[in-house]
C-alpha positions as CSV (number, residue, x, y, z in Angstrom):
1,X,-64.3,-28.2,-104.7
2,X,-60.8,-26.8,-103.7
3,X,-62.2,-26.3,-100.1
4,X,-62.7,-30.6,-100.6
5,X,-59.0,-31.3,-100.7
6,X,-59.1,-31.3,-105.1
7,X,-55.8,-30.0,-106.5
8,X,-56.4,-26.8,-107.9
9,X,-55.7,-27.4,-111.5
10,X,-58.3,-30.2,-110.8
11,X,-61.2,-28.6,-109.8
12,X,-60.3,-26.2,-112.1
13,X,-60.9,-28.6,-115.5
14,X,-63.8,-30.5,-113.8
15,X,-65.4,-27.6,-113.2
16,X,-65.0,-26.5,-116.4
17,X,-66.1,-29.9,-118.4
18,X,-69.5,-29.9,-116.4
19,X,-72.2,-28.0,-114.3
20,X,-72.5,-30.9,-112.4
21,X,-71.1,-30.3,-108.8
22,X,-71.3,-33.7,-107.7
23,X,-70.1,-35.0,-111.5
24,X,-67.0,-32.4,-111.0
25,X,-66.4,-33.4,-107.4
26,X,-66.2,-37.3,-108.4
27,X,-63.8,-36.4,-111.9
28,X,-61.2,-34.8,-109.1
29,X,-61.2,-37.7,-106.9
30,X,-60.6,-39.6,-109.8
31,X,-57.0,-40.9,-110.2
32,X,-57.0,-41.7,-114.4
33,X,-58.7,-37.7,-114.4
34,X,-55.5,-36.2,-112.6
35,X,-53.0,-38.7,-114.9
36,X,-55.4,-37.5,-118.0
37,X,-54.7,-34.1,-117.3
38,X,-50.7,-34.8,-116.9
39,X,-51.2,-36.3,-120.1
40,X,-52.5,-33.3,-121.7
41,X,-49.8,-31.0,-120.6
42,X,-46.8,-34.0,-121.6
43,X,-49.0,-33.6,-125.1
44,X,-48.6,-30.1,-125.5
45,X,-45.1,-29.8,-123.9
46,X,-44.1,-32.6,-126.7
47,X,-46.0,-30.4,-129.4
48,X,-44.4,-27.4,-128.3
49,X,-40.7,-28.8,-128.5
50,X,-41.4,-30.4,-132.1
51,X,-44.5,-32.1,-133.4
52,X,-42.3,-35.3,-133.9
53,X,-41.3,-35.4,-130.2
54,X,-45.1,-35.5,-129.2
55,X,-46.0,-38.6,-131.7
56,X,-44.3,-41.3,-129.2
57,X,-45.7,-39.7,-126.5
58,X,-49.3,-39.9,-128.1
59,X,-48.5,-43.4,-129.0
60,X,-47.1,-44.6,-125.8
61,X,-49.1,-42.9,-123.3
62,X,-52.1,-40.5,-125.0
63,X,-53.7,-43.0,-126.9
64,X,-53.6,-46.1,-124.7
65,X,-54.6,-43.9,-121.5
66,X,-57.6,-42.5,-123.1
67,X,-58.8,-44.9,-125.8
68,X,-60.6,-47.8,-123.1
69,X,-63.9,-45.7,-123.9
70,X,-65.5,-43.5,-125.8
71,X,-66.2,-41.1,-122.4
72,X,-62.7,-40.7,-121.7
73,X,-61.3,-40.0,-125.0
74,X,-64.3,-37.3,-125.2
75,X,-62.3,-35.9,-122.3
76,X,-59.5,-36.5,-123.3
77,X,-60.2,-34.3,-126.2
78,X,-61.8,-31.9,-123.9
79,X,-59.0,-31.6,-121.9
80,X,-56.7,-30.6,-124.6
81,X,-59.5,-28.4,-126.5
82,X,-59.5,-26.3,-122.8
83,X,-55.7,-26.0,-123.3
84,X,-55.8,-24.2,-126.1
85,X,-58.8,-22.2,-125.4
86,X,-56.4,-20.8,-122.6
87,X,-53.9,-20.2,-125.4
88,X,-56.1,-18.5,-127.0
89,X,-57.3,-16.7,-123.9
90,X,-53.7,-15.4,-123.3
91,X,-53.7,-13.9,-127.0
92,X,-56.9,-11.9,-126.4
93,X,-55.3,-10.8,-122.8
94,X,-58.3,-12.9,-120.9
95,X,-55.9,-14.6,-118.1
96,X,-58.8,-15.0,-115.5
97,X,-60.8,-16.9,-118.0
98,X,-57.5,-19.5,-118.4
99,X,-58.7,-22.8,-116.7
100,X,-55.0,-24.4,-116.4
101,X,-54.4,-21.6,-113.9
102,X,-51.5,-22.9,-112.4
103,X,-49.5,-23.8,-116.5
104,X,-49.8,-20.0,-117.3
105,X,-45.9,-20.0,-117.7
106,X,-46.1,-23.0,-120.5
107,X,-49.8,-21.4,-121.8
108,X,-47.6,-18.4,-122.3
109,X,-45.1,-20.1,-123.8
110,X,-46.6,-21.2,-126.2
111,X,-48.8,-18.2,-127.0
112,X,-46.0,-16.9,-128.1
113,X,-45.1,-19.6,-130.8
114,X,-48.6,-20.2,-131.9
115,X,-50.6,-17.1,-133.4
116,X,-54.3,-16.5,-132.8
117,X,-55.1,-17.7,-135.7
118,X,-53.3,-21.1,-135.3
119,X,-54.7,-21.3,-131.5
120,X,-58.2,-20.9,-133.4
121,X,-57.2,-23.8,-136.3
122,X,-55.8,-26.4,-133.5
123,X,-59.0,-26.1,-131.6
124,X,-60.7,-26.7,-134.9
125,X,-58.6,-29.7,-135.4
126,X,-59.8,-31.2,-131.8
127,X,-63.2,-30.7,-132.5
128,X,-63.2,-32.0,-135.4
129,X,-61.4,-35.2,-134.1
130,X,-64.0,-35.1,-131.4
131,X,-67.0,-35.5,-134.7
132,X,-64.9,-38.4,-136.1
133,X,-64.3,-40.2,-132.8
134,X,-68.6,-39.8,-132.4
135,X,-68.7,-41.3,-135.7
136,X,-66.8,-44.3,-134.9
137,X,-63.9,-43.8,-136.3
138,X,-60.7,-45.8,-135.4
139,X,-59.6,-44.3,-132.0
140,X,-55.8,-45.0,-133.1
141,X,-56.0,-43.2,-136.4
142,X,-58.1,-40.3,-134.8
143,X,-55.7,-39.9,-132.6
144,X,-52.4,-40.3,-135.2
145,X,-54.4,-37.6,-137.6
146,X,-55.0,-35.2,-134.5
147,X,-51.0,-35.3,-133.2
148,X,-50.1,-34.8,-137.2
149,X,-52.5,-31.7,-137.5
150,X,-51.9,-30.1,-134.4
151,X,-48.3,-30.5,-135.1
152,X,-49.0,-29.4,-138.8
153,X,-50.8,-26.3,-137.3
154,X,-47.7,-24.8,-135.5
155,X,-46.2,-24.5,-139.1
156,X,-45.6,-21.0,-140.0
């Protein structure tokens, strides 16, 4: 996909959300899947700083961006589940398995703030916002519980 004229990081995640070559090819022409992904990393950024600094930006940007339909909070979710899978990856010193490639210096970063064990319990947290979202829970309040847990998680 790269050899397509995808950004790197791009092809990267869509390749990584599906088997589908042609499904992956149409997510990185997609301009809301490169603004989704920029999304993700203001997200974590915010989370990183201080879990209160990230609740205006899920507000204000994460929410309304991804909460139009069901398919793109579900990646949406994904997106920020693959992020800390590459936390995670960094922990167990598994760099070429790290799908935002080109944010190792943030993934890094924050691998040294969060333990394994938290990386492990925020993923948790995302999948199980991911269970409530597919039982038709309230998008907004799935979302406010999500940035309140992951933010809860970084807590010693």
């Amino acid at each position: 996909m790269s050899e397509e004229g995808a950004q790197p990081g791009l092809a990267a995640l869509a390749a990584a959300l599906t088997n589908d070559y042609s499904e992956a090819a149409a997510l990185c022409k997609n301009e809301w899947f490169a603004k989704a992904r920029s999304l993700v990393l203001q997200l974590v950024e915010g989370l990183l700083r201080s879990p209160e600094s990230a609740l205006p930006i899920a507000y204000e940007q994460f929410t309304p961006s991804f909460d139009n339909n069901h398919n793109n909070r579900e990646i949406g979710l994904d997106l920020l589940l693959l992020w800390y899978r590459d936390v995670m990856s960094v922990h167990l010193d598994r760099k070429e398995s790290v799908v935002y490639g080109d944010e190792l210096g943030l993934i890094g970063e924050q691998a040294l703030q969060l333990s394994l064990q938290q990386a492990v319990r925020m993923m948790a947290v995302i999948l199980d916002a991911k269970k409530r979202l597919d039982a038709h829970v309230n998008g907004l309040s799935v979302m406010e519980q999500l940035i309140i847990r992951l933010g809860g998680s970084i807590a010693p």
